[in-house]
C-alpha positions as CSV (number, residue, x, y, z in Angstrom):
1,X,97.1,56.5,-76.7
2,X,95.3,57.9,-73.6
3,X,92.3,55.3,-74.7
4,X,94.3,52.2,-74.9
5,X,96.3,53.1,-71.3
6,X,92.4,53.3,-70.1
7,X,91.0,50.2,-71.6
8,X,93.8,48.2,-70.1
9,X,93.5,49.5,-66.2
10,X,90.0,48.7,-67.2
11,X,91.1,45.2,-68.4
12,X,93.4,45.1,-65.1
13,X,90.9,45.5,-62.6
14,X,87.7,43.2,-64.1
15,X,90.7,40.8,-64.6
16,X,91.2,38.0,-61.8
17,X,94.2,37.7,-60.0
18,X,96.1,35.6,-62.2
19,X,95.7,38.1,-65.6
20,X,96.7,40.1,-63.3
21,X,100.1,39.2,-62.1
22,X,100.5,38.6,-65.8
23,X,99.6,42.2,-66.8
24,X,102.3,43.2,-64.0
25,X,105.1,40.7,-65.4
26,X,104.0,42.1,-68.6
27,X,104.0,46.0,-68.1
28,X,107.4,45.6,-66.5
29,X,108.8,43.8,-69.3
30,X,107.5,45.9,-72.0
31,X,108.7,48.9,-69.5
32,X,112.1,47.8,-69.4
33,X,112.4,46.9,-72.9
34,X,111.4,50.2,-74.3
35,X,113.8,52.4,-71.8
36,X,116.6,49.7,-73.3
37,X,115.3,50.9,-77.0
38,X,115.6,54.9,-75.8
39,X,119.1,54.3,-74.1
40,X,120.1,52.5,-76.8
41,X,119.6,55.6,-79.0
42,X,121.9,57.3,-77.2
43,X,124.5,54.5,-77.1
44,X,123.5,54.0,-73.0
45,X,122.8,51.0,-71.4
46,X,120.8,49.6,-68.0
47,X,122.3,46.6,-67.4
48,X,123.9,48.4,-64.4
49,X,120.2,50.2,-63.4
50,X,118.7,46.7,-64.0
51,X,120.9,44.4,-61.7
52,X,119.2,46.4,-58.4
53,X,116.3,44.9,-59.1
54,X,117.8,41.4,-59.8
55,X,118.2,39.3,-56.8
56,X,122.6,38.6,-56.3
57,X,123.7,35.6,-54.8
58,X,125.7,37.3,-52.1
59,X,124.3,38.0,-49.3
60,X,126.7,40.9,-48.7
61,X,124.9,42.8,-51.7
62,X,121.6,41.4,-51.4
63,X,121.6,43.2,-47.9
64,X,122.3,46.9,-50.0
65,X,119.2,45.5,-52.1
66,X,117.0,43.9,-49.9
67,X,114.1,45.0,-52.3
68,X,115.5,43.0,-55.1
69,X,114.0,39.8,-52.7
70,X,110.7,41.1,-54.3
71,X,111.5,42.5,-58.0
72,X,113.3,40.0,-59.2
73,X,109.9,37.9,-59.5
74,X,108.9,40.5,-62.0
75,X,111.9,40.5,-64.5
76,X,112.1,38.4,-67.4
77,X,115.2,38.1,-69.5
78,X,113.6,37.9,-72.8
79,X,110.6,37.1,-75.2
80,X,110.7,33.2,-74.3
81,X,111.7,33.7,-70.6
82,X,108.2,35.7,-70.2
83,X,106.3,33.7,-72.4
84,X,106.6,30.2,-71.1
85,X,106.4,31.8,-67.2
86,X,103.0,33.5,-68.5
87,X,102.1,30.0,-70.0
88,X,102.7,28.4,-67.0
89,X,101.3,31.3,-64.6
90,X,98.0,31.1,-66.8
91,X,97.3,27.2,-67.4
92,X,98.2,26.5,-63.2
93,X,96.9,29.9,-62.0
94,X,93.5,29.9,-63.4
95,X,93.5,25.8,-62.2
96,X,94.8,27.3,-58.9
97,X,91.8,29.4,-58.7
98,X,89.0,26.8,-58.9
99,X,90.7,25.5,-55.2
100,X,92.0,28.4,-53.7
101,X,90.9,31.8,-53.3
102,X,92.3,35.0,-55.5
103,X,94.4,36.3,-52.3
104,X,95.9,32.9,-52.0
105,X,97.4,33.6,-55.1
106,X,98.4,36.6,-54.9
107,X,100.3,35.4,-51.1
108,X,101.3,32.3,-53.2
109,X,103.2,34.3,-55.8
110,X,105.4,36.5,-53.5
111,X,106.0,33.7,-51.1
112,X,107.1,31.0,-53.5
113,X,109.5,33.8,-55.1
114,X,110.4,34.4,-51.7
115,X,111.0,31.3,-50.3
116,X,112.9,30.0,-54.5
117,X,115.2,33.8,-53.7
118,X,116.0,32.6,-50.2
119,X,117.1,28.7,-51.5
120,X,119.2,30.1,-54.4
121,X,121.2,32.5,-52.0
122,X,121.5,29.6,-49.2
123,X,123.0,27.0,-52.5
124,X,125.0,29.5,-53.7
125,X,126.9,30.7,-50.1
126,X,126.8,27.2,-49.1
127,X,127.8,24.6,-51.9
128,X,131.2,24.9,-52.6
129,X,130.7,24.1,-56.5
130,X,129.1,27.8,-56.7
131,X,131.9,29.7,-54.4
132,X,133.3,31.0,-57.9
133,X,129.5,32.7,-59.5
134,X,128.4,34.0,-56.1
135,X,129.5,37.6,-56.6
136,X,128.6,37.9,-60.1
137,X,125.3,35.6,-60.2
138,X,122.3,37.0,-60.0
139,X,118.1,35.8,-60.2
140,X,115.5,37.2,-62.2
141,X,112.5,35.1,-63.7
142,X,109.1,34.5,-62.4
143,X,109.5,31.4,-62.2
144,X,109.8,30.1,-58.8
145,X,106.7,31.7,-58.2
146,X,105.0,29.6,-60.8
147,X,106.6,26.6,-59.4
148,X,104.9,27.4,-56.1
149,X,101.5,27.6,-57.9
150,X,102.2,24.5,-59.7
151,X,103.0,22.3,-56.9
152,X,100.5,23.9,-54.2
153,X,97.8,22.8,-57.2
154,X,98.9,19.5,-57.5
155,X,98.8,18.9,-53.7
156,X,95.4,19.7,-53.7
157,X,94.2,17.9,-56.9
158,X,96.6,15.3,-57.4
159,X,95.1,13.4,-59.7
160,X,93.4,16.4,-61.5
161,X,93.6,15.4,-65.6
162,X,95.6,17.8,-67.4
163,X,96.0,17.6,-71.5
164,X,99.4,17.7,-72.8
165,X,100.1,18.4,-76.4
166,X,101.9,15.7,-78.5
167,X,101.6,13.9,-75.0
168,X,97.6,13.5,-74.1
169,X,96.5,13.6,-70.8
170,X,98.2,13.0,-67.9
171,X,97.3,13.6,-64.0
172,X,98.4,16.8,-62.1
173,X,101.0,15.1,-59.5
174,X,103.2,13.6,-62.5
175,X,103.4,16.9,-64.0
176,X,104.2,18.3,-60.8
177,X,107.0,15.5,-60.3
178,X,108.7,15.8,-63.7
179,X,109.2,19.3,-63.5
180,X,110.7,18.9,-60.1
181,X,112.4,16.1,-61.2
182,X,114.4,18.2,-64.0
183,X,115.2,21.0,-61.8
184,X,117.0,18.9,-59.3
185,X,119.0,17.1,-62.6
186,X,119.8,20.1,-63.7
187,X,120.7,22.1,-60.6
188,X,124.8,22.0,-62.2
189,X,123.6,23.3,-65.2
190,X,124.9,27.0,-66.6
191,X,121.2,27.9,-65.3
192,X,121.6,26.5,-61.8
193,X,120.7,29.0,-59.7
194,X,117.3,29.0,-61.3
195,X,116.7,25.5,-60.8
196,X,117.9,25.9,-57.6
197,X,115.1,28.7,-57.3
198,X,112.6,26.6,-58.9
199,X,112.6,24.0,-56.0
200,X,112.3,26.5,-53.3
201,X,109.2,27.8,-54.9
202,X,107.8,24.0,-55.0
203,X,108.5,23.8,-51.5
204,X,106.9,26.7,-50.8
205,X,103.5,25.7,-52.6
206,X,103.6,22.3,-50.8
207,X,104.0,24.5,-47.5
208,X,101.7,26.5,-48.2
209,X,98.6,23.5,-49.3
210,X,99.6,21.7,-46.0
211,X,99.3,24.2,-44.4
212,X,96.3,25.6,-45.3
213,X,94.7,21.5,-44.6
214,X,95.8,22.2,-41.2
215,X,93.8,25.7,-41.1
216,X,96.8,27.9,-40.9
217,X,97.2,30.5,-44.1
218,X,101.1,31.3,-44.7
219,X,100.1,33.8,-46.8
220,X,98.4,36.3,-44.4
221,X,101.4,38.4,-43.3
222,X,102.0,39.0,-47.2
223,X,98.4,39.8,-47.7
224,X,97.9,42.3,-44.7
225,X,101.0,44.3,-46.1
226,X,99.9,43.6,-49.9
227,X,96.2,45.8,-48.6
228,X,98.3,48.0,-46.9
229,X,100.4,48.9,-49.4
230,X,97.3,49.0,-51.8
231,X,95.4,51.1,-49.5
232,X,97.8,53.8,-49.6
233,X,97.4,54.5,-53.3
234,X,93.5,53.8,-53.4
235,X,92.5,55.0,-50.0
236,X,88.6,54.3,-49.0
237,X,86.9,56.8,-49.3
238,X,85.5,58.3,-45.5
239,X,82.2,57.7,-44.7
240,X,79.8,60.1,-44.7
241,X,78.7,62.1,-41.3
242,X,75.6,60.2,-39.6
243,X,72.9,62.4,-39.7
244,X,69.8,61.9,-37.5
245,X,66.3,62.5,-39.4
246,X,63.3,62.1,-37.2
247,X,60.7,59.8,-37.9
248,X,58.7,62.4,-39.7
249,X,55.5,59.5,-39.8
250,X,55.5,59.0,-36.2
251,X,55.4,62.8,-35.4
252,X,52.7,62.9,-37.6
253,X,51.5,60.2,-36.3
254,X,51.5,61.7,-32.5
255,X,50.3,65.4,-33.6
256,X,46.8,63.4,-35.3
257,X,46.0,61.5,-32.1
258,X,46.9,65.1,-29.8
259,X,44.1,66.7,-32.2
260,X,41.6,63.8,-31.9
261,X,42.2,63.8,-28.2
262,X,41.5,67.5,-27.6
263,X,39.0,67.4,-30.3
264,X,37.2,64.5,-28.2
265,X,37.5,66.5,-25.1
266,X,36.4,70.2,-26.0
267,X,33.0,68.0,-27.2
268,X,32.6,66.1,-24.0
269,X,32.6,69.3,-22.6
270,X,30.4,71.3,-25.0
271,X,28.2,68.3,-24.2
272,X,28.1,68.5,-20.6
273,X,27.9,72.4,-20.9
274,X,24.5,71.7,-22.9
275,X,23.2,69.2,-20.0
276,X,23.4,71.7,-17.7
277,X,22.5,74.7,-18.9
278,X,20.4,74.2,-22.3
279,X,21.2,74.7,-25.7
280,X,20.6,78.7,-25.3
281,X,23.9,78.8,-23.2
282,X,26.6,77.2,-25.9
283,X,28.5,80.5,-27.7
284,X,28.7,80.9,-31.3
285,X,32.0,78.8,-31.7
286,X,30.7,76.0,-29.2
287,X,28.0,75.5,-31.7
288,X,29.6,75.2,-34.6
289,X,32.1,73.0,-33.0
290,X,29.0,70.6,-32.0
291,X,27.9,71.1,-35.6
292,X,30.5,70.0,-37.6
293,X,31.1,67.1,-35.1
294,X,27.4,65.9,-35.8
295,X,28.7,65.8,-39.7
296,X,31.3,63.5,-38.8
């Protein structure tokens, strides 16, 4: 067991961002799903644990919650709920990553669910045709954040080819517009809010592309605090003490020219002594110096 939790924070961290996000929908999912199995056992249940991390309509609870903005991006209601987000988050993620860089993603993903969270709450508080679900209706689904990748991707490559099965291949922008295009037909629907949440995400991709052609990044802020929240949990580690070694070849460098020097001078003077007075008056020592010079 220990090996497989290792090979997969291996996995985790040679994977790019996208196989990332999915490993984190994923982990959460299979989380939740196996404290529902041990509850079960004991004839428990989390739906009341669960909804704090669901985002609610009101605004009035959301404010007691105001981490659920976040975690409800994260939550998937079942097997096919997670599985066609995944889909989605893999095919446009990994096309999202040929334009845009792996922190745009990353940004992209809590923005978009963000900025879907934020439309659904306003529709809901606002519409009258909601005023009955708002204090019982509540968001979970990474889908809005898909939605942001999706449509951010197509404003880049609009015409970028993409295969369809049963369908063949269409371009990027009418794939983008069809799935937009259902969301806003079926905003009524007994899934509204999510459709709802869906377009605020596409509006938050399309932000975010036009944006970014303009050189401004709406994804920094998210970023910065992303690293900062990362950094407390792998902190770098401190850099080692400076410590000064001395050239070592250039002191040797300088002690080999002091010797040649002195060496040159004690002969000049043996020399001059010899001159002078005659080879009878160098010592013992000034002879053998004069010697082994001669050798040289």
């Amino acid at each position: 067991m220990v090996s497989i939790i290792t090979d997969l924070k291996d996995k985790f961290r040679r994977g790019n961002m996208c196989l990332q996000l999915i490993y984190i929908n994923v982990a959460v999912f299979v989380t939740i799903w196996l404290v529902e199995v041990i509850l079960m056992l004991f004839n428990q249940s989390m739906g009341g644990w669960l909804s704090w991390l669901e985002l609610p309509a009101s605004f009035t609870r959301a404010i007691m919650q105001p981490w659920s903005i976040v975690t409800y991006m994260f939550l998937h209601a079942g097997f096919l709920h997670i599985l066609f987000n995944m889909l989605w988050l893999y095919w446009f993620g990994m096309l999202f990553l040929q334009f845009f860089s792996a922190k745009h993603l990353r940004g992209l993903y809590i923005v978009g669910g963000i900025c879907g969270g934020l439309l659904y709450m306003v529709a809901y508080n606002v519409f009258p045709y909601f005023q009955g679900m708002v204090e019982h209706s509540l968001l979970l689904g990474a889908s809005a954040s898909v939605l942001a990748v999706v449509a951010a991707t197509a404003y880049r490559e609009p015409n970028y080819p993409v295969g369809l099965f049963l369908i063949g291949t269409i371009r990027l922008k009418y794939l983008a517009l069809v799935a937009i295009g259902l969301d806003l037909l079926f905003i009524t629907s007994s899934n509204g809010g999510g459709h709802i949440a869906h377009l605020g995400g596409a509006l938050a991709g399309l932000w975010f592309a036009s944006s970014l052609n303009k050189g401004k990044d709406i994804t920094k802020g998210i970023n910065r605090l992303c690293d900062a929240l990362a950094s407390l949990f792998h902190p770098r580690p401190r850099k080692p003490k400076m410590k000064v070694h001395y050239n070592t070849e250039r002191k040797k460098d300088y002690d080999y020219n002091a010797r040649k020097k002195n060496q040159s001078d004690e002969i000049d003077r043996i020399l001059d002594k010899l001159k002078k007075s005659g080879y009878e008056s160098l010592t013992v020592e000034e002879k053998k110096t004069l010697f082994d010079a001669s050798k040289r």
